[in-house]
FISE-460449 format. One line per 5 residues: number of its first residue (from 1); their letters; for each residue x, y, z of C-alpha. Coordinates in steps of 0.02 Angstrom, whole numbers, plus 50000, padded with zeros to 5 digits. Layout:
// FISE-460449
NUM> A> X/Y/Z  ...
***
This chain:
// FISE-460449
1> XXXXX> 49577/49216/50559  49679/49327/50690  49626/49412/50830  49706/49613/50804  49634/49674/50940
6> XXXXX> 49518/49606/51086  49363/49575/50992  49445/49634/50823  49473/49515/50702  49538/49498/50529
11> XXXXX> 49454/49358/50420  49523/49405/50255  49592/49284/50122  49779/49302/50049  49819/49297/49880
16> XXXXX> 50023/49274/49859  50004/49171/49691  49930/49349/49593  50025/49433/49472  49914/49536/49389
21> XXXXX> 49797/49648/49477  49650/49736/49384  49724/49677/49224  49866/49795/49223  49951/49841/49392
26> XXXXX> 50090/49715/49415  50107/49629/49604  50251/49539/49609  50222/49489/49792  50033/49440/49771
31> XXXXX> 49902/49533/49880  49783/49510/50003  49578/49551/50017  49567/49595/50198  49388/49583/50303
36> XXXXX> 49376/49618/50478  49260/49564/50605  49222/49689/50777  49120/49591/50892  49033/49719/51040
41> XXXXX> 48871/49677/51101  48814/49677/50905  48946/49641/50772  49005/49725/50618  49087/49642/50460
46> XXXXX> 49197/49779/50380  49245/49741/50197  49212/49585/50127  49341/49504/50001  49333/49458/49833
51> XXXXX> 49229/49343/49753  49364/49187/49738  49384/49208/49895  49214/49194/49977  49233/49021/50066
56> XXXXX> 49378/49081/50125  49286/49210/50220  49146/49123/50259  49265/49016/50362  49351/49116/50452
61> XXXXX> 49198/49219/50510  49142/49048/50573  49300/48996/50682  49225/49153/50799  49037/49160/50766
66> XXXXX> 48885/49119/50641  48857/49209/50480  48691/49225/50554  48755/49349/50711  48817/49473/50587
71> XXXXX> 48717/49627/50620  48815/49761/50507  48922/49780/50340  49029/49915/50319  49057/49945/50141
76> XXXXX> 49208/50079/50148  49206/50058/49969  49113/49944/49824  49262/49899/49697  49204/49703/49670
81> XXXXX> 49378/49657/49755  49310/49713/49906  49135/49685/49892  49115/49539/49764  49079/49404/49937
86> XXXXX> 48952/49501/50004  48816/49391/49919  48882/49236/50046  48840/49340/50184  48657/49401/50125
91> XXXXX> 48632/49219/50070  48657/49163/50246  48582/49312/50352  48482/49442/50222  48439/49542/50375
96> XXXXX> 48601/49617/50413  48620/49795/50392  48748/49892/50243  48825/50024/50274  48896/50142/50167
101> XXXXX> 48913/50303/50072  48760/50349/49975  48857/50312/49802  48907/50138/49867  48736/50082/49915
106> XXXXX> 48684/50117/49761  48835/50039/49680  48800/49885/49799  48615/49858/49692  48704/49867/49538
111> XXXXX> 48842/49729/49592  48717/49626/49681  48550/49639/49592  48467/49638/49737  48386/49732/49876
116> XXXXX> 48469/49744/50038  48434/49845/50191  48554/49997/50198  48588/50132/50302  48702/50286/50222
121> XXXXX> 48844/50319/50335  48856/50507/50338  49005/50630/50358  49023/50626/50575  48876/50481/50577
126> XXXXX> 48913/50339/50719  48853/50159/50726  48853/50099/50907  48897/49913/50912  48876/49917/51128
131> XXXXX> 49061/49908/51175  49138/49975/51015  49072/50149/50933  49110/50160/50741  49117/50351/50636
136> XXXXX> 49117/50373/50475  49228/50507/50376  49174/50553/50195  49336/50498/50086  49273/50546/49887
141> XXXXX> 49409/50500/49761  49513/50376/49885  49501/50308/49744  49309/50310/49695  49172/50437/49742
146> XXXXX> 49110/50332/49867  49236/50298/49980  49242/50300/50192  49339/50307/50312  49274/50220/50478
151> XXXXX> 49371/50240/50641  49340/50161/50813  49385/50269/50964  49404/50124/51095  49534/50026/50982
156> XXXXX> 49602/50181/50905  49592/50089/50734  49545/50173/50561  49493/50050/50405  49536/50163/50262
161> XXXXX> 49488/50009/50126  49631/50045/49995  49689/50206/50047  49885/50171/50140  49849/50000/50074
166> XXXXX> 49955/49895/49955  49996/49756/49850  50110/49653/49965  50060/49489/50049  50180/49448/50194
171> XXXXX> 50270/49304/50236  50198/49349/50427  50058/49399/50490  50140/49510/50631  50100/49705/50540
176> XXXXX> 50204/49810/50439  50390/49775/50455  50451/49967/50439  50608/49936/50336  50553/49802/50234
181> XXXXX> 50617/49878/50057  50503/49762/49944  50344/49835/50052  50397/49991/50025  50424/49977/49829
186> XXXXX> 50271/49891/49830  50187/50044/49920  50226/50165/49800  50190/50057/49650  50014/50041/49728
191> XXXXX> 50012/50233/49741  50069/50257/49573  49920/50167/49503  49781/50178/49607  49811/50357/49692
196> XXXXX> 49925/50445/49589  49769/50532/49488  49714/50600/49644  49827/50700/49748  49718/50833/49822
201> XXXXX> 49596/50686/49871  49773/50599/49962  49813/50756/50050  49631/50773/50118  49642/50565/50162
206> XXXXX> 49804/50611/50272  49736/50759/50356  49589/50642/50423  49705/50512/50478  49806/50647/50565
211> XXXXX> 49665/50706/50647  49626/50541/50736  49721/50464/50889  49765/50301/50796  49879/50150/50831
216> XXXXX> 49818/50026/50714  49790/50071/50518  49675/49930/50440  49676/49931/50249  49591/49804/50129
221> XXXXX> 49748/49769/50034  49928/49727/50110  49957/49725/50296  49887/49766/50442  49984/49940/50514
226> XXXXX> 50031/49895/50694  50206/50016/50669  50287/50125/50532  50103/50213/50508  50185/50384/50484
231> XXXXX> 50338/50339/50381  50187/50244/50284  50087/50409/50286  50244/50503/50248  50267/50393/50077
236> XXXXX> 50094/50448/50023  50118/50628/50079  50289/50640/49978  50200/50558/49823  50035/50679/49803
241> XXXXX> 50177/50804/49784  50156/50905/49608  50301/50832/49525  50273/50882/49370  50448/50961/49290
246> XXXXX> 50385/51089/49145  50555/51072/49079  50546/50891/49054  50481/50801/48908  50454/50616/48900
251> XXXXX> 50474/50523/48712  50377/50355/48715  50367/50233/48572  50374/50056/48496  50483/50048/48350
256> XXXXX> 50458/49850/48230  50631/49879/48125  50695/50033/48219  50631/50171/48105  50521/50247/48228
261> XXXXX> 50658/50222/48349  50772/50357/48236  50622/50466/48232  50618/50464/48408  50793/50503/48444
266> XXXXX> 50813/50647/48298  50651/50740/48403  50718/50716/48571  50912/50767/48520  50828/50932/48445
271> XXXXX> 50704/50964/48612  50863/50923/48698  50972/51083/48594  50820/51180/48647  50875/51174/48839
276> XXXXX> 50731/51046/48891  50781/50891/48987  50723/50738/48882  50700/50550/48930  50650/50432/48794
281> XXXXX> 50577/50261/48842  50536/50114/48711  50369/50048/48801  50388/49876/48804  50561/49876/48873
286> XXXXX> 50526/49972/49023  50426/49935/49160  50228/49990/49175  50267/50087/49342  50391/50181/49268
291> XXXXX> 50302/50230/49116  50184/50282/49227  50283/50391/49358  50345/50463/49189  50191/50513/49114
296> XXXXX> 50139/50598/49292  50297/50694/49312  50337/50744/49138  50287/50916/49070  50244/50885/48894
301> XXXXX> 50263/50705/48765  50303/50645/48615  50208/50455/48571  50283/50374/48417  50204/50201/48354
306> XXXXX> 50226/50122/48148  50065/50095/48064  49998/49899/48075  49822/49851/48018  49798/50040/47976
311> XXXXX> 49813/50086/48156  49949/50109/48305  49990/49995/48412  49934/49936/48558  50065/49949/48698
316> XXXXX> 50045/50138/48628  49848/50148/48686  49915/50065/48841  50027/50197/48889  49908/50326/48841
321> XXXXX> 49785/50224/48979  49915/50347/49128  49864/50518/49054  49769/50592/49175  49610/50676/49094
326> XXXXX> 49597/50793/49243  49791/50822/49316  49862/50808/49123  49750/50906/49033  49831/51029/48906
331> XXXXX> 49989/50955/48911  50093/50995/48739  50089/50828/48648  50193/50781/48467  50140/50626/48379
336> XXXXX> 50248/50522/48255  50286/50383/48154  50349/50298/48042  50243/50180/47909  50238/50074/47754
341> XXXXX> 50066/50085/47667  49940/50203/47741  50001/50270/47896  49850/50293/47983  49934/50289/48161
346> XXXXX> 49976/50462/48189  49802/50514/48157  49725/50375/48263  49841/50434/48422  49820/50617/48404
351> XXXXX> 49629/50595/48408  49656/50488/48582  49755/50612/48633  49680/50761/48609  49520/50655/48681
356> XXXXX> 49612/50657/48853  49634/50839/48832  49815/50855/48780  49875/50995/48690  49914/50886/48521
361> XXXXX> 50021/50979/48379  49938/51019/48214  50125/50929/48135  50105/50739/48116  50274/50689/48105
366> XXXXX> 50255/50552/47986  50373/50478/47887  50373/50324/47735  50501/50194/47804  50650/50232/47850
371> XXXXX> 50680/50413/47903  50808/50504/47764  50953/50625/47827  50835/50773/47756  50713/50677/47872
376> XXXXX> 50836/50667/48023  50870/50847/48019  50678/50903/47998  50627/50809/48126  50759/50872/48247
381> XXXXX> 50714/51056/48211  50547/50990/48250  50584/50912/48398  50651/51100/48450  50522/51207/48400
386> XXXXX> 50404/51084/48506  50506/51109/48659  50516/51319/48622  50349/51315/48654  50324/51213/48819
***
Protein backbone atom coordinates (compact mmCIF):
# COMPACT_ATOMS: atom_id res chain seq x y z
CA UNK A 1 0.00 0.00 0.00
CA UNK A 2 1.04 3.78 -0.73
CA UNK A 3 -0.73 6.70 -0.35
CA UNK A 4 -0.31 8.72 -4.21
CA UNK A 5 -2.31 11.24 -3.41
CA UNK A 6 -4.42 12.40 -0.24
CA UNK A 7 -7.01 9.79 -0.21
CA UNK A 8 -5.44 7.99 -3.35
CA UNK A 9 -3.99 4.92 -2.87
CA UNK A 10 -2.31 2.19 -4.76
CA UNK A 11 -2.89 -1.44 -3.39
CA UNK A 12 -1.52 -3.35 -6.24
CA UNK A 13 0.75 -6.45 -6.02
CA UNK A 14 4.36 -6.57 -7.81
CA UNK A 15 5.49 -9.23 -9.76
CA UNK A 16 9.55 -8.82 -10.39
CA UNK A 17 10.10 -12.75 -10.51
CA UNK A 18 7.87 -12.89 -14.21
CA UNK A 19 9.44 -13.58 -17.28
CA UNK A 20 6.89 -14.44 -19.45
CA UNK A 21 3.84 -12.40 -19.84
CA UNK A 22 0.72 -13.73 -21.76
CA UNK A 23 2.78 -16.62 -22.85
CA UNK A 24 4.82 -14.77 -25.31
CA UNK A 25 5.83 -11.10 -24.50
CA UNK A 26 9.17 -11.33 -22.72
CA UNK A 27 9.61 -9.00 -19.28
CA UNK A 28 12.86 -9.16 -18.31
CA UNK A 29 12.23 -6.78 -15.36
CA UNK A 30 8.96 -8.54 -14.10
CA UNK A 31 5.71 -6.41 -13.90
CA UNK A 32 3.32 -5.19 -11.72
CA UNK A 33 -0.83 -5.53 -11.46
CA UNK A 34 -1.66 -2.15 -10.12
CA UNK A 35 -5.21 -1.39 -8.09
CA UNK A 36 -5.99 1.79 -6.67
CA UNK A 37 -8.14 2.80 -3.95
CA UNK A 38 -9.92 6.73 -3.91
CA UNK A 39 -11.53 7.14 -0.67
CA UNK A 40 -14.21 10.48 -0.78
CA UNK A 41 -17.17 10.27 1.18
CA UNK A 42 -17.88 6.75 -0.77
CA UNK A 43 -14.90 4.83 -2.18
CA UNK A 44 -13.94 3.42 -5.47
CA UNK A 45 -11.58 0.36 -6.17
CA UNK A 46 -10.13 0.97 -9.71
CA UNK A 47 -8.62 -2.20 -11.28
CA UNK A 48 -8.22 -5.11 -9.43
CA UNK A 49 -5.06 -7.40 -9.99
CA UNK A 50 -4.61 -10.68 -11.08
CA UNK A 51 -5.76 -13.69 -9.72
CA UNK A 52 -2.28 -14.88 -7.86
CA UNK A 53 -2.32 -11.97 -6.52
CA UNK A 54 -5.65 -11.57 -4.75
CA UNK A 55 -4.46 -11.78 -1.03
CA UNK A 56 -2.15 -9.50 -1.88
CA UNK A 57 -4.84 -7.06 -2.59
CA UNK A 58 -7.09 -7.98 -0.23
CA UNK A 59 -4.41 -6.80 2.22
CA UNK A 60 -3.53 -3.86 1.27
CA UNK A 61 -7.15 -2.60 0.81
CA UNK A 62 -7.36 -3.57 4.49
CA UNK A 63 -4.26 -1.55 5.96
CA UNK A 64 -6.82 1.64 4.99
CA UNK A 65 -10.37 0.25 5.22
CA UNK A 66 -12.79 -2.95 5.05
CA UNK A 67 -13.52 -4.83 1.91
CA UNK A 68 -16.93 -4.24 3.10
CA UNK A 69 -16.74 -0.08 2.59
CA UNK A 70 -16.01 -0.55 -1.02
CA UNK A 71 -18.87 1.08 -2.77
CA UNK A 72 -17.56 1.05 -6.57
CA UNK A 73 -15.30 -1.01 -9.13
CA UNK A 74 -14.00 0.54 -11.96
CA UNK A 75 -13.28 -1.95 -14.52
CA UNK A 76 -11.19 0.25 -17.18
CA UNK A 77 -10.76 -2.92 -18.83
CA UNK A 78 -11.57 -6.93 -18.24
CA UNK A 79 -8.23 -8.77 -19.48
CA UNK A 80 -8.15 -11.50 -16.37
CA UNK A 81 -4.74 -9.74 -15.34
CA UNK A 82 -6.66 -6.99 -14.32
CA UNK A 83 -9.81 -8.34 -13.37
CA UNK A 84 -9.09 -12.05 -12.34
CA UNK A 85 -9.35 -10.74 -8.11
CA UNK A 86 -12.45 -9.26 -8.45
CA UNK A 87 -14.24 -12.43 -7.11
CA UNK A 88 -12.35 -11.60 -3.43
CA UNK A 89 -14.02 -8.47 -3.43
CA UNK A 90 -17.74 -9.70 -4.39
CA UNK A 91 -17.06 -12.59 -1.96
CA UNK A 92 -16.60 -10.12 0.82
CA UNK A 93 -19.11 -7.22 -0.14
CA UNK A 94 -21.49 -8.51 -3.32
CA UNK A 95 -23.20 -5.18 -3.07
CA UNK A 96 -20.61 -3.00 -4.47
CA UNK A 97 -21.24 -1.44 -7.66
CA UNK A 98 -19.07 -2.29 -11.38
CA UNK A 99 -18.42 -0.07 -13.45
CA UNK A 100 -17.53 -0.28 -16.82
CA UNK A 101 -17.94 -0.13 -20.54
CA UNK A 102 -20.94 -2.00 -21.81
CA UNK A 103 -18.52 -4.75 -23.48
CA UNK A 104 -16.69 -5.23 -20.13
CA UNK A 105 -19.72 -5.82 -18.04
CA UNK A 106 -20.62 -8.25 -20.14
CA UNK A 107 -17.13 -9.66 -20.34
CA UNK A 108 -17.16 -9.44 -16.38
CA UNK A 109 -20.30 -12.38 -16.44
CA UNK A 110 -18.35 -14.40 -18.63
CA UNK A 111 -15.05 -14.26 -16.32
CA UNK A 112 -17.02 -14.44 -13.19
CA UNK A 113 -20.09 -16.57 -13.77
CA UNK A 114 -21.95 -14.59 -11.82
CA UNK A 115 -24.31 -11.73 -11.51
CA UNK A 116 -23.13 -8.52 -10.21
CA UNK A 117 -24.68 -5.13 -10.02
CA UNK A 118 -23.27 -2.89 -12.85
CA UNK A 119 -23.61 0.37 -14.01
CA UNK A 120 -22.17 1.16 -17.82
CA UNK A 121 -19.87 4.04 -17.63
CA UNK A 122 -20.73 6.07 -20.69
CA UNK A 123 -18.64 8.38 -23.02
CA UNK A 124 -18.69 12.01 -20.60
CA UNK A 125 -20.67 9.86 -17.68
CA UNK A 126 -19.43 10.93 -13.94
CA UNK A 127 -19.55 8.91 -10.73
CA UNK A 128 -19.57 11.29 -7.73
CA UNK A 129 -17.67 9.68 -4.84
CA UNK A 130 -18.53 13.20 -2.42
CA UNK A 131 -15.04 14.76 -2.44
CA UNK A 132 -13.63 13.17 -5.60
CA UNK A 133 -15.73 13.28 -9.08
CA UNK A 134 -14.69 10.40 -11.54
CA UNK A 135 -15.45 10.65 -15.83
CA UNK A 136 -15.26 8.22 -17.97
CA UNK A 137 -13.72 8.49 -21.65
CA UNK A 138 -14.65 5.71 -24.21
CA UNK A 139 -11.02 4.13 -25.13
CA UNK A 140 -12.11 1.04 -27.89
CA UNK A 141 -9.01 -0.87 -29.05
CA UNK A 142 -6.56 0.41 -26.06
CA UNK A 143 -6.11 -2.67 -26.48
CA UNK A 144 -9.68 -4.38 -26.33
CA UNK A 145 -13.13 -2.97 -27.36
CA UNK A 146 -13.95 -2.28 -24.04
CA UNK A 147 -11.59 -0.14 -22.70
CA UNK A 148 -11.89 3.40 -20.40
CA UNK A 149 -10.33 5.92 -19.53
CA UNK A 150 -11.39 7.46 -16.03
CA UNK A 151 -9.98 10.82 -14.93
CA UNK A 152 -10.46 12.69 -11.61
CA UNK A 153 -10.52 16.51 -11.86
CA UNK A 154 -9.58 17.30 -8.12
CA UNK A 155 -6.33 15.05 -8.28
CA UNK A 156 -5.76 15.69 -11.90
CA UNK A 157 -5.09 11.87 -12.25
CA UNK A 158 -6.11 9.65 -15.37
CA UNK A 159 -6.10 5.57 -14.92
CA UNK A 160 -5.64 4.57 -18.49
CA UNK A 161 -5.40 0.51 -17.33
CA UNK A 162 -2.63 -0.59 -19.91
CA UNK A 163 -2.55 2.19 -22.16
CA UNK A 164 1.20 4.31 -21.29
CA UNK A 165 1.63 1.31 -19.12
CA UNK A 166 4.49 -1.23 -19.13
CA UNK A 167 6.28 -4.18 -18.20
CA UNK A 168 8.82 -2.78 -15.68
CA UNK A 169 8.64 -3.31 -11.90
CA UNK A 170 10.89 -0.77 -10.07
CA UNK A 171 13.33 -1.11 -7.61
CA UNK A 172 11.32 2.16 -5.95
CA UNK A 173 8.25 3.04 -5.53
CA UNK A 174 8.89 6.90 -6.07
CA UNK A 175 7.19 7.19 -10.09
CA UNK A 176 8.77 7.09 -13.32
CA UNK A 177 12.48 7.89 -13.26
CA UNK A 178 12.56 9.88 -16.77
CA UNK A 179 15.93 8.61 -18.00
CA UNK A 180 15.86 5.30 -16.75
CA UNK A 181 16.99 3.47 -20.19
CA UNK A 182 15.71 -0.13 -19.15
CA UNK A 183 12.05 1.64 -18.54
CA UNK A 184 12.22 3.04 -21.56
CA UNK A 185 13.19 -0.22 -23.62
CA UNK A 186 10.78 -1.82 -21.63
CA UNK A 187 8.12 0.82 -22.79
CA UNK A 188 8.40 0.27 -26.24
CA UNK A 189 8.64 -3.47 -26.03
CA UNK A 190 5.22 -3.20 -24.24
CA UNK A 191 4.05 -1.03 -27.20
CA UNK A 192 5.33 -3.29 -29.68
CA UNK A 193 3.15 -6.08 -28.43
CA UNK A 194 0.23 -4.91 -26.93
CA UNK A 195 -0.38 -1.53 -29.00
CA UNK A 196 1.48 -1.79 -31.99
CA UNK A 197 -1.80 -3.32 -33.95
CA UNK A 198 -3.54 -0.31 -33.12
CA UNK A 199 -2.16 2.96 -34.01
CA UNK A 200 -5.15 5.03 -34.92
CA UNK A 201 -6.73 3.74 -31.54
CA UNK A 202 -3.03 5.21 -29.78
CA UNK A 203 -3.36 8.45 -31.49
CA UNK A 204 -7.05 8.88 -30.35
CA UNK A 205 -5.73 7.53 -26.51
CA UNK A 206 -3.14 10.60 -26.65
CA UNK A 207 -5.45 13.17 -27.86
CA UNK A 208 -7.71 12.37 -24.67
CA UNK A 209 -4.86 12.50 -22.39
CA UNK A 210 -3.89 15.81 -23.98
CA UNK A 211 -7.06 17.08 -23.50
CA UNK A 212 -7.05 16.68 -19.70
CA UNK A 213 -5.10 18.89 -17.11
CA UNK A 214 -3.13 15.89 -15.66
CA UNK A 215 -0.16 15.47 -13.25
CA UNK A 216 -0.38 11.99 -12.30
CA UNK A 217 -0.77 9.08 -15.11
CA UNK A 218 -2.00 5.80 -13.26
CA UNK A 219 -1.61 2.65 -15.40
CA UNK A 220 -2.27 -1.03 -14.37
CA UNK A 221 1.11 -2.20 -15.43
CA UNK A 222 4.63 -0.51 -14.57
CA UNK A 223 4.83 2.68 -12.60
CA UNK A 224 2.97 5.18 -11.38
CA UNK A 225 3.68 8.60 -13.76
CA UNK A 226 4.46 11.34 -11.21
CA UNK A 227 7.15 13.00 -14.10
CA UNK A 228 8.36 12.25 -17.70
CA UNK A 229 4.38 11.86 -18.69
CA UNK A 230 5.01 13.60 -22.03
CA UNK A 231 8.40 12.18 -23.02
CA UNK A 232 6.24 8.89 -21.99
CA UNK A 233 3.40 10.13 -24.28
CA UNK A 234 5.92 11.21 -26.82
CA UNK A 235 7.34 7.38 -27.00
CA UNK A 236 3.82 6.21 -27.85
CA UNK A 237 3.14 9.09 -30.23
CA UNK A 238 6.53 8.37 -32.20
CA UNK A 239 5.61 4.54 -32.26
CA UNK A 240 1.81 4.66 -33.83
CA UNK A 241 3.83 6.30 -36.59
CA UNK A 242 3.20 4.33 -40.12
CA UNK A 243 6.54 2.91 -40.39
CA UNK A 244 6.04 0.71 -42.81
CA UNK A 245 9.08 1.06 -45.63
CA UNK A 246 7.43 -0.34 -49.08
CA UNK A 247 10.89 -0.79 -50.17
CA UNK A 248 11.81 -3.10 -47.48
CA UNK A 249 11.38 -6.73 -47.42
CA UNK A 250 11.94 -8.89 -44.41
CA UNK A 251 13.24 -12.85 -45.06
CA UNK A 252 12.35 -14.98 -41.94
CA UNK A 253 13.13 -18.63 -41.51
CA UNK A 254 14.44 -21.67 -39.52
CA UNK A 255 16.84 -23.63 -41.40
CA UNK A 256 17.75 -27.76 -39.44
CA UNK A 257 21.08 -28.36 -41.74
CA UNK A 258 21.24 -24.92 -43.41
CA UNK A 259 19.45 -25.71 -46.69
CA UNK A 260 16.67 -23.44 -46.13
CA UNK A 261 19.20 -21.04 -44.91
CA UNK A 262 20.81 -20.97 -48.77
CA UNK A 263 17.33 -20.63 -50.01
CA UNK A 264 16.92 -17.77 -48.01
CA UNK A 265 19.95 -15.94 -48.89
CA UNK A 266 19.80 -16.79 -52.94
CA UNK A 267 15.97 -14.88 -52.67
CA UNK A 268 17.05 -12.02 -50.66
CA UNK A 269 20.55 -11.43 -52.77
CA UNK A 270 18.14 -11.38 -55.97
CA UNK A 271 15.28 -8.88 -54.17
CA UNK A 272 18.36 -7.13 -53.16
CA UNK A 273 19.74 -6.69 -57.31
CA UNK A 274 16.17 -5.54 -57.72
CA UNK A 275 16.87 -2.17 -55.69
CA UNK A 276 14.77 -3.32 -52.51
CA UNK A 277 16.42 -3.07 -49.11
CA UNK A 278 16.41 -6.64 -47.58
CA UNK A 279 16.95 -7.88 -43.92
CA UNK A 280 16.94 -11.58 -43.34
CA UNK A 281 16.45 -12.87 -39.75
CA UNK A 282 16.77 -16.75 -38.67
CA UNK A 283 13.79 -16.73 -35.97
CA UNK A 284 15.13 -18.36 -33.22
CA UNK A 285 18.29 -16.37 -33.11
CA UNK A 286 16.77 -13.08 -32.86
CA UNK A 287 14.81 -11.69 -30.37
CA UNK A 288 10.70 -11.82 -30.37
CA UNK A 289 10.54 -7.89 -30.22
CA UNK A 290 12.52 -7.56 -33.03
CA UNK A 291 10.84 -9.98 -35.17
CA UNK A 292 8.07 -8.19 -34.34
CA UNK A 293 9.08 -4.45 -35.03
CA UNK A 294 10.17 -6.21 -38.30
CA UNK A 295 7.09 -7.67 -39.38
CA UNK A 296 5.28 -4.11 -38.57
CA UNK A 297 7.70 -2.04 -40.50
CA UNK A 298 8.51 -4.21 -43.40
CA UNK A 299 6.69 -3.82 -46.75
CA UNK A 300 6.40 -7.24 -48.04
CA UNK A 301 8.06 -11.11 -46.63
CA UNK A 302 9.47 -14.03 -47.47
CA UNK A 303 8.84 -17.15 -44.54
CA UNK A 304 11.03 -20.16 -45.20
CA UNK A 305 10.65 -23.34 -42.82
CA UNK A 306 11.93 -27.45 -43.89
CA UNK A 307 9.18 -29.87 -43.79
CA UNK A 308 9.02 -32.03 -40.24
CA UNK A 309 6.05 -34.30 -39.44
CA UNK A 310 4.58 -33.18 -42.89
CA UNK A 311 4.25 -29.66 -41.69
CA UNK A 312 6.41 -26.31 -40.91
CA UNK A 313 7.65 -25.51 -38.03
CA UNK A 314 6.62 -23.98 -35.25
CA UNK A 315 8.76 -20.90 -34.37
CA UNK A 316 7.43 -20.21 -38.15
CA UNK A 317 3.51 -20.10 -36.92
CA UNK A 318 4.95 -18.07 -34.10
CA UNK A 319 6.23 -15.40 -36.14
CA UNK A 320 3.33 -15.45 -38.33
CA UNK A 321 1.30 -14.79 -34.67
CA UNK A 322 2.76 -10.45 -35.49
CA UNK A 323 0.96 -10.17 -38.90
CA UNK A 324 -1.52 -7.87 -38.40
CA UNK A 325 -4.87 -9.12 -40.06
CA UNK A 326 -6.09 -5.54 -40.26
CA UNK A 327 -2.71 -3.10 -40.65
CA UNK A 328 -0.87 -6.08 -42.82
CA UNK A 329 -3.41 -7.11 -44.98
CA UNK A 330 -2.32 -7.55 -48.70
CA UNK A 331 1.11 -7.48 -48.05
CA UNK A 332 3.20 -9.41 -50.99
CA UNK A 333 4.27 -12.63 -49.28
CA UNK A 334 6.88 -15.60 -50.91
CA UNK A 335 6.94 -18.90 -49.17
CA UNK A 336 9.84 -21.48 -49.27
CA UNK A 337 11.57 -24.38 -48.29
CA UNK A 338 13.47 -26.79 -48.39
CA UNK A 339 12.40 -30.72 -47.55
CA UNK A 340 13.21 -34.38 -47.54
CA UNK A 341 10.04 -36.54 -48.05
CA UNK A 342 6.82 -34.72 -48.66
CA UNK A 343 7.30 -31.17 -48.25
CA UNK A 344 4.10 -30.23 -47.08
CA UNK A 345 5.39 -26.93 -45.37
CA UNK A 346 5.13 -24.50 -48.02
CA UNK A 347 1.59 -25.33 -48.56
CA UNK A 348 0.69 -25.37 -44.85
CA UNK A 349 2.26 -21.57 -44.48
CA UNK A 350 0.85 -20.11 -47.55
CA UNK A 351 -2.69 -21.18 -46.45
CA UNK A 352 -1.91 -19.27 -42.88
CA UNK A 353 -0.83 -16.69 -44.68
CA UNK A 354 -3.07 -15.92 -47.10
CA UNK A 355 -5.64 -16.59 -43.98
CA UNK A 356 -4.24 -13.29 -42.44
CA UNK A 357 -4.82 -11.68 -45.70
CA UNK A 358 -1.36 -11.49 -47.21
CA UNK A 359 -0.85 -11.26 -50.71
CA UNK A 360 0.85 -14.98 -50.96
CA UNK A 361 2.63 -15.87 -54.46
CA UNK A 362 1.15 -18.57 -56.62
CA UNK A 363 5.40 -19.89 -56.74
CA UNK A 364 6.13 -22.25 -53.81
CA UNK A 365 9.67 -22.13 -53.74
CA UNK A 366 10.33 -25.58 -52.77
CA UNK A 367 13.19 -27.41 -53.12
CA UNK A 368 14.39 -31.49 -52.30
CA UNK A 369 17.44 -31.07 -49.91
CA UNK A 370 19.97 -29.21 -50.59
CA UNK A 371 19.39 -26.34 -53.03
CA UNK A 372 21.59 -27.10 -56.53
CA UNK A 373 23.52 -24.11 -58.33
CA UNK A 374 20.56 -24.34 -61.09
CA UNK A 375 18.56 -23.99 -57.78
CA UNK A 376 20.66 -21.01 -56.39
CA UNK A 377 20.28 -19.08 -59.49
CA UNK A 378 16.35 -19.78 -59.91
CA UNK A 379 15.66 -18.88 -56.77
CA UNK A 380 17.58 -15.59 -56.93
CA UNK A 381 15.74 -14.53 -60.15
CA UNK A 382 12.85 -15.35 -58.04
CA UNK A 383 13.70 -13.52 -55.26
CA UNK A 384 13.79 -10.43 -57.99
CA UNK A 385 10.82 -10.78 -59.79
CA UNK A 386 9.07 -10.85 -56.17
CA UNK A 387 10.57 -7.58 -55.25
CA UNK A 388 9.63 -6.00 -59.11
CA UNK A 389 6.40 -6.32 -58.08
CA UNK A 390 6.20 -4.74 -54.48
Amino acid sequence: MQELRKGLYFVGARDPELKVFDVIVPTDTGTTYNAYLLRGEKTALIETCHDRFAADLEKNIEEICPLSDIDYIIADHTEPDHSGALHTILDANPDVTVYGSAPALKNLKNILNRDLNSVVAKQGGELDLGGFTLKFFSAPNLHWPDSIFTYCEELRCVFTCDFLGCHYCAETDDGLIADDSRYLAELERYYTYIFGPFPAAVKKGLSIIRSLDVSLICPSHGPVLTKGIERVCEVYDRMSEDKTDKDLISVFYVSAYGYTAAMAEALAEGAREAGKNVSVYEITGTEKSVLAKAVQTSGAYMFGSPTLNRDALPPVYDLLNNVSAVLDRNKPALIFGSFGWSGEACGNLAARAAGLGLAVDEELCKVCFKPSEEDLAHLREKGKAFAEKV
